[in-house]
C-alpha positions in Angstrom: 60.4 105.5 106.5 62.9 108.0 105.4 65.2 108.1 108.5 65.4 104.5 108.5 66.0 104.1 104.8 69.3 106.8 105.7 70.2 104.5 108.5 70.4 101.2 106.2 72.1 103.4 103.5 74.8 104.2 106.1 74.9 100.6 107.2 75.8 99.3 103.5 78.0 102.1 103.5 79.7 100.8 106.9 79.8 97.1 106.0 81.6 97.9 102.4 84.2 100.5 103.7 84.9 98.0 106.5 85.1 95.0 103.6 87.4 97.3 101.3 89.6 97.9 104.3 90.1 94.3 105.3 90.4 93.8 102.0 93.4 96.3 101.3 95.2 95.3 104.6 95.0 91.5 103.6 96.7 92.6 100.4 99.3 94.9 102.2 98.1 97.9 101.3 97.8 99.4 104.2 100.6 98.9 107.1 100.6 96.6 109.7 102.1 96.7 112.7 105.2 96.1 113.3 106.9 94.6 116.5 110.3 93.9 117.1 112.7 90.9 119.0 112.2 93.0 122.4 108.6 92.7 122.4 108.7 89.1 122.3 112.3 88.5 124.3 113.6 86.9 121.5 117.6 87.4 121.6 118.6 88.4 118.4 121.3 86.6 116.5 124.2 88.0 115.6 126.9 86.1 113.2 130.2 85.3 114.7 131.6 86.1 110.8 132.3 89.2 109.1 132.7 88.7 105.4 133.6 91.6 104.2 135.6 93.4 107.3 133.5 95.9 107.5 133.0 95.8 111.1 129.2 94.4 110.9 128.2 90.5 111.3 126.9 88.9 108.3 123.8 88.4 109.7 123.1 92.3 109.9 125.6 92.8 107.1 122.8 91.1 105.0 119.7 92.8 105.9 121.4 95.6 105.6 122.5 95.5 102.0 118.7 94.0 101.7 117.1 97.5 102.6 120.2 99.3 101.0 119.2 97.5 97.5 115.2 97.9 98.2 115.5 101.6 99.0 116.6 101.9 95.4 113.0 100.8 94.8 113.9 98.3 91.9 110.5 97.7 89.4 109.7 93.8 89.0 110.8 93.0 85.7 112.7 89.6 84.7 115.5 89.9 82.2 118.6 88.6 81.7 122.0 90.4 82.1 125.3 90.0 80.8 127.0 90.6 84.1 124.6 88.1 86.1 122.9 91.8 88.3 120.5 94.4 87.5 121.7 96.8 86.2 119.0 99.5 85.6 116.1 99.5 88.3 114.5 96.0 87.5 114.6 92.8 89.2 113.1 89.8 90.4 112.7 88.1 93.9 116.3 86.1 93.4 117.8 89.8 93.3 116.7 90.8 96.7 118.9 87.8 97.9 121.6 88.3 95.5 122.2 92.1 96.5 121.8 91.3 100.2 124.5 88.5 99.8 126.6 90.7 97.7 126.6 93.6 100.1 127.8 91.4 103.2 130.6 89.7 100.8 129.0 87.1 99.3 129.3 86.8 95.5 126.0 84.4 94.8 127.0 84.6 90.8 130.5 83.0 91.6 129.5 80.8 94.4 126.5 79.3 92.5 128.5 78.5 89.3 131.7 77.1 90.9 128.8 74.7 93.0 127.1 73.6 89.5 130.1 73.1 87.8 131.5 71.0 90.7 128.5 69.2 91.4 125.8 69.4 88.0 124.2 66.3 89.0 122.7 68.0 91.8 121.2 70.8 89.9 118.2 70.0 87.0 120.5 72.3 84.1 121.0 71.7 80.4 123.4 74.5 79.9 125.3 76.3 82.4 125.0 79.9 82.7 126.7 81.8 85.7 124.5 84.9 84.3 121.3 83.9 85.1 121.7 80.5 87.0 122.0 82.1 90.6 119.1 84.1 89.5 116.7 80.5 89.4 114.7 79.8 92.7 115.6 76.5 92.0 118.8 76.8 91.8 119.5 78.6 95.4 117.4 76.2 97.1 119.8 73.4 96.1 122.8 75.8 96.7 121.5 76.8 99.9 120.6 73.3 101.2 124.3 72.0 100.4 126.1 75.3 101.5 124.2 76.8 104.3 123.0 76.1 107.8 119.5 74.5 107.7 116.8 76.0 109.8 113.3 75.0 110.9 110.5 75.6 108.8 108.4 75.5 111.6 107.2 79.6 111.8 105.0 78.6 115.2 108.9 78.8 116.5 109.5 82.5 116.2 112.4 82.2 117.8 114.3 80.1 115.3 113.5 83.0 112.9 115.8 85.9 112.6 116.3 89.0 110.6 118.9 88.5 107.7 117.8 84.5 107.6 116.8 83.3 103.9 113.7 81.3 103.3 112.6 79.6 99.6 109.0 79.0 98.5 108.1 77.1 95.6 109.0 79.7 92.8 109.9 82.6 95.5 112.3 83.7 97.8 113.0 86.2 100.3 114.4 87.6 103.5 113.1 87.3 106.7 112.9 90.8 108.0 113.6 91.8 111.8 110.3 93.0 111.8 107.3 90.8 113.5 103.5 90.9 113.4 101.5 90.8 116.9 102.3 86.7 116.7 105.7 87.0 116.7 106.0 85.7 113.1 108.3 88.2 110.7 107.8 90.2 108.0 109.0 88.7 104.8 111.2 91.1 102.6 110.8 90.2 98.7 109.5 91.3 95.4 107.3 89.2 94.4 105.4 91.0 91.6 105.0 94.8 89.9 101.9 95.4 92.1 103.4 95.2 95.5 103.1 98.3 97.6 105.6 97.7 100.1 108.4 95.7 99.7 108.2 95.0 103.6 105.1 92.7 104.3 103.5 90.1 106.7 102.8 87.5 104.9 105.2 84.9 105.8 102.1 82.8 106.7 100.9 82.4 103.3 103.4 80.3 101.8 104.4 76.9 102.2 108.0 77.5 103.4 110.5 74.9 101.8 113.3 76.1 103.1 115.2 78.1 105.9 118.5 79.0 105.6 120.8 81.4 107.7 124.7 82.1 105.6 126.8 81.7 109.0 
C-alpha cells in the first residue's frame, strides 16, 4: 500500500510539473524554438531602398534598429514626452515601431503629423498633437494603410511574411521578426505589457491581425 501510494504521489507530481511547464511555455516563459527563412525556403526580402545611406535596405535597416532599441531593454510604461520618444528606459508597443522606423530613416513623429494635418478627416482626433499622436495604435494603422504597402493578413501564407514587416492588432502593434516557429509562422517583436519575459515571442497566432504593412 505504501509503494503504490509513492507511485501516485509521483504521478500528481508528474502531471503538475508537466501542467506548469505547458503552462509557462504558453505564456513565453520558456524559449521556443526558433527556425529561420532557410528552414522553410522562404527567400527573404530585401528592400530595393535605403533611407538613410547607410549601406543596409530598409527592410533590414528596420529590424535592426528594432533589436538595437529592445537591447536597451525599455520597461512598459506609457507617458507622454515633450519630444514625441522615450527618453528614459520606458515605452509602449508604438515605440518599438517608432525606434525601428527611426533607425532606418524614418521620422514616424514628422511623418504622422504632416499626414493628420493634411488629411484630419481621416484620423478620429480632437486636438492635434505630433508628441503623442504617432504614439496611438490608431493612428498608425490609418497612417500605414494610406502610406505603406498593404500585405496579407493571411499568417497560413508564411511566405508573404517577412522580418522587418509591421503588423497592427486592435490596441497593439509590432514587428514581425525573422524568426519562425516549427509552422513557419514568425515571431512577433513587441512590448506589450511590464510582465513580458522576452521581448521576442511566438505568438503571432493569438491576435486577430488587422493589418500588414511592409515601409518599401
Amino acid at each position: 500500500m505504501k509503494k503504490r501510494s509513492i507511485i501516485i504521489l509521483i504521478c500528481l507530481l508528474l502531471v503538475v510539473i508537466v501542467g506548469i511547464t505547458s503552462i509557462l511555455y504558453f505564456l513565453n516563459y520558456l524559449p521556443h524554438k526558433k527556425y529561420s527563412n532557410e528552414d522553410f525556403n522562404i527567400v527573404t526580402y530585401r528592400s530595393n531602398i535605403d533611407m538613410d545611406n547607410d549601406g543596409i535596405d530598409d527592410q533590414t535597416d528596420i529590424l535592426n534598429s528594432v533589436r538595437k532599441y529592445l537591447d536597451t531593454k525599455p520597461k512598459y510604461k506609457s507617458k507622454y514626452y515633450d519630444g514625441g520618444y522615450p527618453t528614459d528606459n520606458y515605452g509602449v508597443c508604438t515605440d518599438v515601431v517608432a525606434f525601428g522606423l527611426k533607425g532606418a530613416g524614418y521620422d514616424l513623429r514628422e511623418l504622422v503629423d504632416m499626414d493628420i494635418r493634411n488629411n484630419k478627416e481621416n484620423y478620429d482626433i480632437d486636438k492635434i498633437d505630433k508628441n503623442i499622436d504617432f504614439r496611438r495604435v490608431r493612428n498608425l494603422q490609418v497612417y500605414f494603410k494610406n502610406n505603406l504597402i498593404n500585405l496579407t493578413t493571411d499568417i497560413s501564407d508564411i511566405e508573404e511574411f517577412q522580418g522587418g514587416d509591421i503588423v497592427v492588432f486592435k490596441n497593439h502593434i509590432g514587428i514581425i521578426s525573422d524568426k519562425r516557429n516549427r509552422k513557419g509562422i514568425p515571431f512577433l517583436i513587441h512590448h506589450a505589457n511590464p510582465y513580458q519575459r522576452y521581448y521576442e515571442e511566438d505568438v503571432l497566432e493569438r491576435y486577430e491581425i488587422l493589418g500588414h504593412f511592409r515601409v518599401s
